[in-house]
LOFI-829306 format. One line per field, with one value per atom (N, C-alpha, C, CB): residue number from 0; z, x, y. Coordinates in steps of 0.02 Angstrom, whole numbers, plus 50000, padded with zeros to 5 digits. Glycine has a CB too. Example, Ala and Ser with C-alpha at 12.3 -4.5 7.8 and 13.67 -1.06 7.14 Angstrom:
<pts>
n <- 0 | 0 | 0 | 0 | 1 | 1 | 1 | 1 .
up <- 50390 | 50390 | 50390 | 50452 | 50354 | 50357 | 50394 | 50286 .
east <- 50660 | 50615 | 50660 | 50565 | 50642 | 50684 | 50645 | 50704 .
north <- 49716 | 49775 | 49835 | 49776 | 49888 | 49947 | 50002 | 49970 .
</pts>
This chain:
<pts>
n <- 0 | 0 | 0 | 0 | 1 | 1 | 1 | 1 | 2 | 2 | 2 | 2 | 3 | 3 | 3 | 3 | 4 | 4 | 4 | 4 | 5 | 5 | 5 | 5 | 6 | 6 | 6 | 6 | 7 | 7 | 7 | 7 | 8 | 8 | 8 | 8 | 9 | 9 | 9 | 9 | 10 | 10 | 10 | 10 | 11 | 11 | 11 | 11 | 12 | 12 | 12 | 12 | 13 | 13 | 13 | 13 | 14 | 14 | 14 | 14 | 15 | 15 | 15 | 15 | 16 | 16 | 16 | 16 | 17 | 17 | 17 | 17 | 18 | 18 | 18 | 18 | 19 | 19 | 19 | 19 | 20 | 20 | 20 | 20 | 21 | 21 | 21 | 21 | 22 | 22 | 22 | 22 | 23 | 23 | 23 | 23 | 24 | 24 | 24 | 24 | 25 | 25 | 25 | 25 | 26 | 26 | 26 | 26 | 27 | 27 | 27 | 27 | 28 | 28 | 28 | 28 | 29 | 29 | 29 | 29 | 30 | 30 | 30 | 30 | 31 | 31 | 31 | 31 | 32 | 32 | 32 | 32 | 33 | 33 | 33 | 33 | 34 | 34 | 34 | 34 | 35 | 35 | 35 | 35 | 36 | 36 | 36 | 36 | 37 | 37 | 37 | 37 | 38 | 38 | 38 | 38 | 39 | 39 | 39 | 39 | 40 | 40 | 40 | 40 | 41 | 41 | 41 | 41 | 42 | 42 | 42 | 42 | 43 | 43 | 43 | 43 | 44 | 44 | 44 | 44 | 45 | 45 | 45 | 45 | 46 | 46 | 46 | 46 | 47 | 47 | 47 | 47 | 48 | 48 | 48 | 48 | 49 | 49 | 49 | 49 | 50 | 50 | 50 | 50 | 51 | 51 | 51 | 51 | 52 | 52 | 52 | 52 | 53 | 53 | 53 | 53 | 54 | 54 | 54 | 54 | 55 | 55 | 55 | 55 | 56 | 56 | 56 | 56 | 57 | 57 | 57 | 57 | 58 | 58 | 58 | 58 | 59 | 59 | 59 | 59 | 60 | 60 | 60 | 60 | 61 | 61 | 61 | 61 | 62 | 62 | 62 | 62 | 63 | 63 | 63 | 63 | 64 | 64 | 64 | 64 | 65 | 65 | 65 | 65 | 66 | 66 | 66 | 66 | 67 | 67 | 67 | 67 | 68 | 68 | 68 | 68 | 69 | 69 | 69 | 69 | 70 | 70 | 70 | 70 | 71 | 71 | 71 | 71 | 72 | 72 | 72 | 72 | 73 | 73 | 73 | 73 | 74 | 74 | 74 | 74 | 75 | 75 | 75 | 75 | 76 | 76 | 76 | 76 | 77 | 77 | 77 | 77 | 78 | 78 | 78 | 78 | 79 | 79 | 79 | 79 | 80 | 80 | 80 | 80 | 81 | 81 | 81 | 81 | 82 | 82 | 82 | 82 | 83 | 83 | 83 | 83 | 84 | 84 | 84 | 84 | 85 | 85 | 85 | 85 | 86 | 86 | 86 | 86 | 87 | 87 | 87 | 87 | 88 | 88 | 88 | 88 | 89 | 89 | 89 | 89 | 90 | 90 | 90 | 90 | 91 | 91 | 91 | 91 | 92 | 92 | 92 | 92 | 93 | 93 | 93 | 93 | 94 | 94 | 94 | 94 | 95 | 95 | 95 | 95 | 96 | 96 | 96 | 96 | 97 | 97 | 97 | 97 | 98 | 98 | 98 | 98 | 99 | 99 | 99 | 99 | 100 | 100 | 100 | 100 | 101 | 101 | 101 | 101 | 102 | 102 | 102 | 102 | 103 | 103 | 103 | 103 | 104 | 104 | 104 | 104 | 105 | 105 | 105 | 105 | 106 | 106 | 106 | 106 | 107 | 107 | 107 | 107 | 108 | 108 | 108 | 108 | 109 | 109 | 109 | 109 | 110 | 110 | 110 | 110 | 111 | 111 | 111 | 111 | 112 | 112 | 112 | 112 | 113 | 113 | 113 | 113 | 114 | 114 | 114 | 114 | 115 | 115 | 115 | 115 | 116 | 116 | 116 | 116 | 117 | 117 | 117 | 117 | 118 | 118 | 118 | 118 | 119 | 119 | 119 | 119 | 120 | 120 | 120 | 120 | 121 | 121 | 121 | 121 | 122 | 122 | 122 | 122 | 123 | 123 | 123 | 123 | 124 | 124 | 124 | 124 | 125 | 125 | 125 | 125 | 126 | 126 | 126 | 126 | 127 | 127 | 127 | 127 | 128 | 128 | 128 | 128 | 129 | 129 | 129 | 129 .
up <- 46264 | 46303 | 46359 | 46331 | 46358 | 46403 | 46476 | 46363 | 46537 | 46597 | 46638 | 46621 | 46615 | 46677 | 46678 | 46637 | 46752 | 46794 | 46816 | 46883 | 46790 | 46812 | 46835 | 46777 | 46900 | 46931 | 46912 | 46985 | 46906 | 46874 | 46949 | 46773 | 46948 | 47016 | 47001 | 47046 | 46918 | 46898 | 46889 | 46939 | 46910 | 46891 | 46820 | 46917 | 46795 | 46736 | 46702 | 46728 | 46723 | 46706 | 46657 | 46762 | 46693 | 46667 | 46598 | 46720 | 46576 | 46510 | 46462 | 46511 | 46477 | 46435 | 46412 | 46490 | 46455 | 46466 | 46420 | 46540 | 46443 | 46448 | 46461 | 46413 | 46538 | 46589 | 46648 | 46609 | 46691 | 46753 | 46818 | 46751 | 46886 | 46945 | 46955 | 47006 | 46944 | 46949 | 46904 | 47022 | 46883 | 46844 | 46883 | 46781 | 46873 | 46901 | 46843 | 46952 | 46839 | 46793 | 46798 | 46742 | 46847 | 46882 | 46950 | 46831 | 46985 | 47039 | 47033 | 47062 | 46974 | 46978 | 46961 | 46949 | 47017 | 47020 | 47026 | 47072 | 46987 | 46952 | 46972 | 46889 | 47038 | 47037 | 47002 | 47078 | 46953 | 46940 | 46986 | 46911 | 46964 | 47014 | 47026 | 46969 | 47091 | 47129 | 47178 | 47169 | 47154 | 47201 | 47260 | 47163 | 47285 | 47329 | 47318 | 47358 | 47307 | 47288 | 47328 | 47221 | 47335 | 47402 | 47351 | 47441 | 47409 | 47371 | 47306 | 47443 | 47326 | 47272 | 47213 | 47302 | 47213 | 47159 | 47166 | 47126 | 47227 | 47240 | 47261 | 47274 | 47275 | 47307 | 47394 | 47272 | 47413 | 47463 | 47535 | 47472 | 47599 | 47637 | 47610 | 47675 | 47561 | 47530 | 47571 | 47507 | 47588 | 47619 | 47666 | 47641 | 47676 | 47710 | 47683 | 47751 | 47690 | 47650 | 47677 | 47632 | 47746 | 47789 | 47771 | 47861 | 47784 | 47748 | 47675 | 47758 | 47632 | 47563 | 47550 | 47505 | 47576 | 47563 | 47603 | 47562 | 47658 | 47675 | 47636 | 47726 | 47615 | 47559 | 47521 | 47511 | 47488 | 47445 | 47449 | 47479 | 47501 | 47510 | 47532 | 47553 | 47556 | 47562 | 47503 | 47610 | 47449 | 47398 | 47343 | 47362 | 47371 | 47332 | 47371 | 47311 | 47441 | 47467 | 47448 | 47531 | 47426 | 47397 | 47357 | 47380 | 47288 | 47236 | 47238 | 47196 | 47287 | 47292 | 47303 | 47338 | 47366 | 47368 | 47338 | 47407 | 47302 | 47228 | 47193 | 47166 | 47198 | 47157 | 47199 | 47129 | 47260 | 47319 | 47344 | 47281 | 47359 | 47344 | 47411 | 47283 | 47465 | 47519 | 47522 | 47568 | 47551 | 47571 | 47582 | 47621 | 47617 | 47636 | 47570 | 47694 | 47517 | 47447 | 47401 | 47369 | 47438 | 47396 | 47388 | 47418 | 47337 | 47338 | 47318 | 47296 | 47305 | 47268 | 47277 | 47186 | 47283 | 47255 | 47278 | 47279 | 47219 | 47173 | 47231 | 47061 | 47261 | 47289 | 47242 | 47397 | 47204 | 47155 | 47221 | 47052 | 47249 | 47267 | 47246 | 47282 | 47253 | 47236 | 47274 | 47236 | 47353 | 47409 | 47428 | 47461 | 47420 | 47441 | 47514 | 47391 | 47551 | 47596 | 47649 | 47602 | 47644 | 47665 | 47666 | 47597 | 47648 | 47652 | 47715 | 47639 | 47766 | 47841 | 47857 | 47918 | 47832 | 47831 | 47786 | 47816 | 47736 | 47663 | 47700 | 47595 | 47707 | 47756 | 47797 | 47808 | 47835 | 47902 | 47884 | 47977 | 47846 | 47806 | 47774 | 47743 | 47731 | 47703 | 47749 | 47671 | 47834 | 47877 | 47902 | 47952 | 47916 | 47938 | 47906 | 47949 | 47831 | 47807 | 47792 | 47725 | 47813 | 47775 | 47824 | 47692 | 47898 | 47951 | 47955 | 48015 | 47953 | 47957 | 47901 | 47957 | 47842 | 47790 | 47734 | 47765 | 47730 | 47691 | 47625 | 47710 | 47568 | 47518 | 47500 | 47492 | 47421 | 47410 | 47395 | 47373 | 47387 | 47370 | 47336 | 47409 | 47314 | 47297 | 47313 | 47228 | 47314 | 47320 | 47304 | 47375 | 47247 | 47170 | 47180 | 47104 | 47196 | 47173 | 47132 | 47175 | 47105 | 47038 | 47053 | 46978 | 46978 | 46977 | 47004 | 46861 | 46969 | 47001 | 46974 | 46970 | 46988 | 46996 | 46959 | 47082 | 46925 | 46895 | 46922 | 46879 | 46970 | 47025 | 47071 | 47088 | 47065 | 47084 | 47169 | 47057 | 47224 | 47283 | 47302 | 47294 | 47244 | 47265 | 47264 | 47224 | 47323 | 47344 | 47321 | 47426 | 47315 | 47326 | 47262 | 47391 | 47217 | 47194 | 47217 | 47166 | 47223 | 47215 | 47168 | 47264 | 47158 | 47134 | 47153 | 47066 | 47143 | 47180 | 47158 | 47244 | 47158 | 47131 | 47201 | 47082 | 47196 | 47217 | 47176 | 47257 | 47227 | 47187 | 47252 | 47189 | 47230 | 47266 | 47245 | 47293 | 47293 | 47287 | 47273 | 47366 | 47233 | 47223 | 47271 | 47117 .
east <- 49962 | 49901 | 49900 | 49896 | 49831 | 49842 | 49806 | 49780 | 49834 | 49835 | 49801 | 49894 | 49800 | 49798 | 49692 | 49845 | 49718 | 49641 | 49644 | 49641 | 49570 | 49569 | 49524 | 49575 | 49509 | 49467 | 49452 | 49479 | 49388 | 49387 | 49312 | 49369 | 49323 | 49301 | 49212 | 49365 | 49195 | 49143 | 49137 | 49101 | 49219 | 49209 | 49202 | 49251 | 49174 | 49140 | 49212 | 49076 | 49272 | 49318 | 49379 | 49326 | 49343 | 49375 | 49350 | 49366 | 49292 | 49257 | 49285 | 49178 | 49280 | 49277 | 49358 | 49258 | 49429 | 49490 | 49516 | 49508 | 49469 | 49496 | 49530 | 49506 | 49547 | 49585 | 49544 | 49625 | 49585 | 49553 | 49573 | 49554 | 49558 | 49587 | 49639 | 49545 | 49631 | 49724 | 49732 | 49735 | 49764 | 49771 | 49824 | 49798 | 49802 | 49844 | 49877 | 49800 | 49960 | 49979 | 50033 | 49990 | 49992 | 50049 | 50048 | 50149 | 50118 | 50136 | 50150 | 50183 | 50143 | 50122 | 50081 | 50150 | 50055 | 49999 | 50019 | 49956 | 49971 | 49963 | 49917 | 49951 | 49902 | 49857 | 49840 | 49864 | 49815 | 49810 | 49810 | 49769 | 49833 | 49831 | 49745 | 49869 | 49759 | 49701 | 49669 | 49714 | 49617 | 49615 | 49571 | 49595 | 49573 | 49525 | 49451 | 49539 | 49389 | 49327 | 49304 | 49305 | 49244 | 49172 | 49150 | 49092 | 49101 | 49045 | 48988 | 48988 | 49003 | 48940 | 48984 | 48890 | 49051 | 49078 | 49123 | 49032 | 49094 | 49154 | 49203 | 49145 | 49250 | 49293 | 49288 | 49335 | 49349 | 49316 | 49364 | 49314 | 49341 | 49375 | 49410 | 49424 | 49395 | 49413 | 49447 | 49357 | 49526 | 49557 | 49593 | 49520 | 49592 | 49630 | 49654 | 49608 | 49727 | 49768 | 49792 | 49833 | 49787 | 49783 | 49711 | 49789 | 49664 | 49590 | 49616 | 49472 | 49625 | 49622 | 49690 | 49630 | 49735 | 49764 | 49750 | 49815 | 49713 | 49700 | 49651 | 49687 | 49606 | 49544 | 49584 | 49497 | 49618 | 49677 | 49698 | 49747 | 49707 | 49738 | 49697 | 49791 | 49628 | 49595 | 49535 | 49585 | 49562 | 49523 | 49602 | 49475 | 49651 | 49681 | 49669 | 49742 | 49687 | 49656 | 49589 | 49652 | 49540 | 49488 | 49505 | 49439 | 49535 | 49549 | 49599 | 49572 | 49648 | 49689 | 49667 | 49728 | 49629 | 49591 | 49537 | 49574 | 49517 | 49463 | 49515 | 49411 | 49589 | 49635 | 49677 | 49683 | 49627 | 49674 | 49741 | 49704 | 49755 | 49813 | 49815 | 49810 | 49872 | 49868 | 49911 | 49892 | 49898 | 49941 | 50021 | 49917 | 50008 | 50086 | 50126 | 50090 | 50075 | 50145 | 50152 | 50109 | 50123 | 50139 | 50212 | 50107 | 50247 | 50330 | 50326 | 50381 | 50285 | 50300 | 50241 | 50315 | 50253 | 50199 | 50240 | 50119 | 50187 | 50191 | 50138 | 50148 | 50164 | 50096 | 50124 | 50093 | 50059 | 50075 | 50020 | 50045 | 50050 | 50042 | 50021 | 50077 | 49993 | 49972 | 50004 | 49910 | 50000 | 50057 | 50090 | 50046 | 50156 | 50213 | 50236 | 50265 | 50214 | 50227 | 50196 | 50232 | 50145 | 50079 | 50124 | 50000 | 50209 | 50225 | 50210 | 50266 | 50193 | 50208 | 50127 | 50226 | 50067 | 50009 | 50018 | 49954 | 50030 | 50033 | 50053 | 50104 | 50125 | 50172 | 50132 | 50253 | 50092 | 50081 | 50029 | 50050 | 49970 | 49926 | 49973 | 49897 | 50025 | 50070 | 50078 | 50134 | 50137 | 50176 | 50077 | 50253 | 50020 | 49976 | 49960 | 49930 | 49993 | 49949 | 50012 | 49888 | 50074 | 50133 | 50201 | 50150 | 50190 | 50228 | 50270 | 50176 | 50239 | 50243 | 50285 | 50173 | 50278 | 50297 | 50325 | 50225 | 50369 | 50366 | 50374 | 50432 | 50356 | 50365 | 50424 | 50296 | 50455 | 50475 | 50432 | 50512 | 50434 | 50411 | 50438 | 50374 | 50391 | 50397 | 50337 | 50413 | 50351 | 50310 | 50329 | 50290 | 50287 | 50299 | 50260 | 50252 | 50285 | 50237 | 50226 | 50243 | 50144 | 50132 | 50086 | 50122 | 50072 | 50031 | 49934 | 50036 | 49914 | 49840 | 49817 | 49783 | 49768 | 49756 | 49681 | 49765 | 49635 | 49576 | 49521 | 49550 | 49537 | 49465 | 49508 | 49403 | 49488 | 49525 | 49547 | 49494 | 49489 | 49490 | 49521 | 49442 | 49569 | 49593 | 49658 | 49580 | 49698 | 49746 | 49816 | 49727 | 49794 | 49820 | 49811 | 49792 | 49826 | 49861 | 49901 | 49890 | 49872 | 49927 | 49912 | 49925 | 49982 | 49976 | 50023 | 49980 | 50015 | 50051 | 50049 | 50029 | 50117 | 50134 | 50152 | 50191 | 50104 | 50137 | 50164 | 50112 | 50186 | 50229 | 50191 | 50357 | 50174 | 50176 | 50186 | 50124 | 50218 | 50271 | 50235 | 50316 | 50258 | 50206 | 50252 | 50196 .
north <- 55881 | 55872 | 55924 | 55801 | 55960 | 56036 | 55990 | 56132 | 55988 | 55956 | 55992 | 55942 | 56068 | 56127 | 56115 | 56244 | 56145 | 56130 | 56216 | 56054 | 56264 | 56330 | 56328 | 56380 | 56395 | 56414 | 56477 | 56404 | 56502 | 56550 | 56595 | 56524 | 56661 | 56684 | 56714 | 56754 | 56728 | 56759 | 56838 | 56739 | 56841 | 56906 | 56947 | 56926 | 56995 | 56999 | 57010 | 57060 | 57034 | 57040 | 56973 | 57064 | 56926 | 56863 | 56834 | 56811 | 56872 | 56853 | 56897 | 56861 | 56954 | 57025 | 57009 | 57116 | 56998 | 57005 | 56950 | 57003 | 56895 | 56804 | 56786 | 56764 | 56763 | 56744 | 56715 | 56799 | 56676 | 56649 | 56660 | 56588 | 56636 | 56672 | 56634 | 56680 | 56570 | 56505 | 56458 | 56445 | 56438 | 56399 | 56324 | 56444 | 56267 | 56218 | 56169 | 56178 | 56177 | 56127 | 56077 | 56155 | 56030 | 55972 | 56022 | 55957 | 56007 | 56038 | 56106 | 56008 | 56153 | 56244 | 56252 | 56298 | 56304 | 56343 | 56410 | 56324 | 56462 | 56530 | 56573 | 56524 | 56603 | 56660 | 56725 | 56675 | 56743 | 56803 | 56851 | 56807 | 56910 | 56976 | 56981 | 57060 | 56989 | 56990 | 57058 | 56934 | 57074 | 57139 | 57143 | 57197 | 57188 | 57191 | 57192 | 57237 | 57144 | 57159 | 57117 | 57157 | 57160 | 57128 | 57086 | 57192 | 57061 | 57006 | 57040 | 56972 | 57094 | 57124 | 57142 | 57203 | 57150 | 57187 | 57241 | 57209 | 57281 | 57343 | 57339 | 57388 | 57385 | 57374 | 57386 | 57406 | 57319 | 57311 | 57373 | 57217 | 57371 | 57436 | 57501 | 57410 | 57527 | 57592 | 57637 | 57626 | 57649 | 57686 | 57645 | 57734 | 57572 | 57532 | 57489 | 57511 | 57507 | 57444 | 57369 | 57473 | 57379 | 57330 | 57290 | 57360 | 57307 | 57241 | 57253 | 57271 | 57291 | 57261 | 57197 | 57335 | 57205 | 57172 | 57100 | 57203 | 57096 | 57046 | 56993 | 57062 | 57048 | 57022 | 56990 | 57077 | 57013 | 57007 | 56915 | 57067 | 56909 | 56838 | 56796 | 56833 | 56802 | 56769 | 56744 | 56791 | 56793 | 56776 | 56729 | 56863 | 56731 | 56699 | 56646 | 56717 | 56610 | 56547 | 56522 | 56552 | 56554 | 56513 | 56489 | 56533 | 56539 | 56505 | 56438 | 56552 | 56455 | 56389 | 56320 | 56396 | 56351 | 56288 | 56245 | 56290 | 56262 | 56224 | 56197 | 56283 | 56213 | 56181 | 56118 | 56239 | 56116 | 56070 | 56107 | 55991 | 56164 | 56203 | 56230 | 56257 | 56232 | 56262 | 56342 | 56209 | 56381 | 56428 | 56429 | 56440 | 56365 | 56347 | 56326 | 56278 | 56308 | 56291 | 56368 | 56208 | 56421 | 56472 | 56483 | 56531 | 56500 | 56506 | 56561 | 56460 | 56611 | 56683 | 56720 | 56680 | 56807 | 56824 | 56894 | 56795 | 56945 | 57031 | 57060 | 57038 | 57104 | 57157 | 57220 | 57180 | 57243 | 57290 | 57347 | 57266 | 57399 | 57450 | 57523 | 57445 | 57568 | 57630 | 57658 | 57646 | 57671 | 57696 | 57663 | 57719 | 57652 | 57622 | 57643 | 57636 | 57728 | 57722 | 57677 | 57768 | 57647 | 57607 | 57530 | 57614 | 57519 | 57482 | 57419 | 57507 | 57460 | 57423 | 57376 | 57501 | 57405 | 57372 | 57321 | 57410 | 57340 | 57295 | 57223 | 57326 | 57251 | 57167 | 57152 | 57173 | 57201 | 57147 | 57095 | 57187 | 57112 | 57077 | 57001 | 57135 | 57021 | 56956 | 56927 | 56960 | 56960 | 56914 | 56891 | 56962 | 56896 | 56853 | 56801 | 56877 | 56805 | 56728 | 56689 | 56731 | 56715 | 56674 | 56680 | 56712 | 56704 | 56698 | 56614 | 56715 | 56579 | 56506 | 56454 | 56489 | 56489 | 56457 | 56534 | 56402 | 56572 | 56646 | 56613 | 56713 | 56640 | 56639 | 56714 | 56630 | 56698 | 56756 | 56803 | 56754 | 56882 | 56902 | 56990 | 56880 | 57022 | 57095 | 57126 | 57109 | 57191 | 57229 | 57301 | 57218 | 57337 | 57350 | 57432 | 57279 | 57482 | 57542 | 57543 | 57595 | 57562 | 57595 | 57625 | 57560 | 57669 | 57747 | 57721 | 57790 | 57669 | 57666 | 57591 | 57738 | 57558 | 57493 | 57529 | 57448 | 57458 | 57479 | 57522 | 57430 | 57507 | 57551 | 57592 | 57489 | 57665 | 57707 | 57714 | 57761 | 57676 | 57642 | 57582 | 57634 | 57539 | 57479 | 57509 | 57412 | 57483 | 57509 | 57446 | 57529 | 57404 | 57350 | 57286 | 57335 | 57259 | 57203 | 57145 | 57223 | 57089 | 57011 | 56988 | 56948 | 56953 | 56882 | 56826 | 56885 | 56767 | 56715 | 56645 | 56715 | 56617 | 56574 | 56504 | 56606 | 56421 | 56386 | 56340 | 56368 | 56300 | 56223 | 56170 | 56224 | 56140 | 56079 | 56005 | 56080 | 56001 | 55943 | 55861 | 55943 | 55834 | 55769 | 55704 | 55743 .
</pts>
């Protein structure tokens, strides 16, 4: 019996791909890698990795939360990077939403993300405890 409860964001990407933005099954929860995109579609602060990555997590807290899911049960999460030297924005964006409670994490150079302006990739994993 499949239990899992998904949220899915409308992005045209989630049809074409077939995938969703979290998935909830019991006490884990599954964010897909998440990028930086505005409300219209683009990408969002182009050349700042500090707002994209913030976008970044605040579009994974929406999703969490349609799943009843707080920030604080995140236990993991991937920042997949384009500039790695950009390391120090990247974190400070993470230490703002996860100072309080850290999860583990990584954070992953690679060559380029779908839109040649997104600087930045998450994804993130909670548990919450029943």
């Amino acid at each position: 019996m499949n239990t899992a409860s998904r949220v899915f964001s409308g992005a045209p990407w989630e049809t074409r791909i077939g995938y969703c933005r979290a998935i909830r099954n019991g006490p884990h929860v599954w964010v897909t890698g998440t990028a930086p995109v505005a409300d219209d579609g683009s990408c969002f602060a182009p050349g700042d990795p500090y707002a994209q990555a913030r976008r970044c997590f605040e579009l994974i807290e929406q999703a969490l939360a349609q799943l009843d899911v707080q920030m604080s049960h995140v236990v993991r999460t991937r920042m997949f990077v384009t500039d790695i030297s950009m390391w120090q924005e990247f974190g400070k964006a993470h230490h703002d939403f996860f100072a309080q409670n850290p999860p583990t994490t990584s954070m992953i150079g690679i060559s380029a993300l779908i839109d040649p302006d997104m600087m930045i990739e998450i994804e993130a994993e909670a548990f919450v405890p029943t």
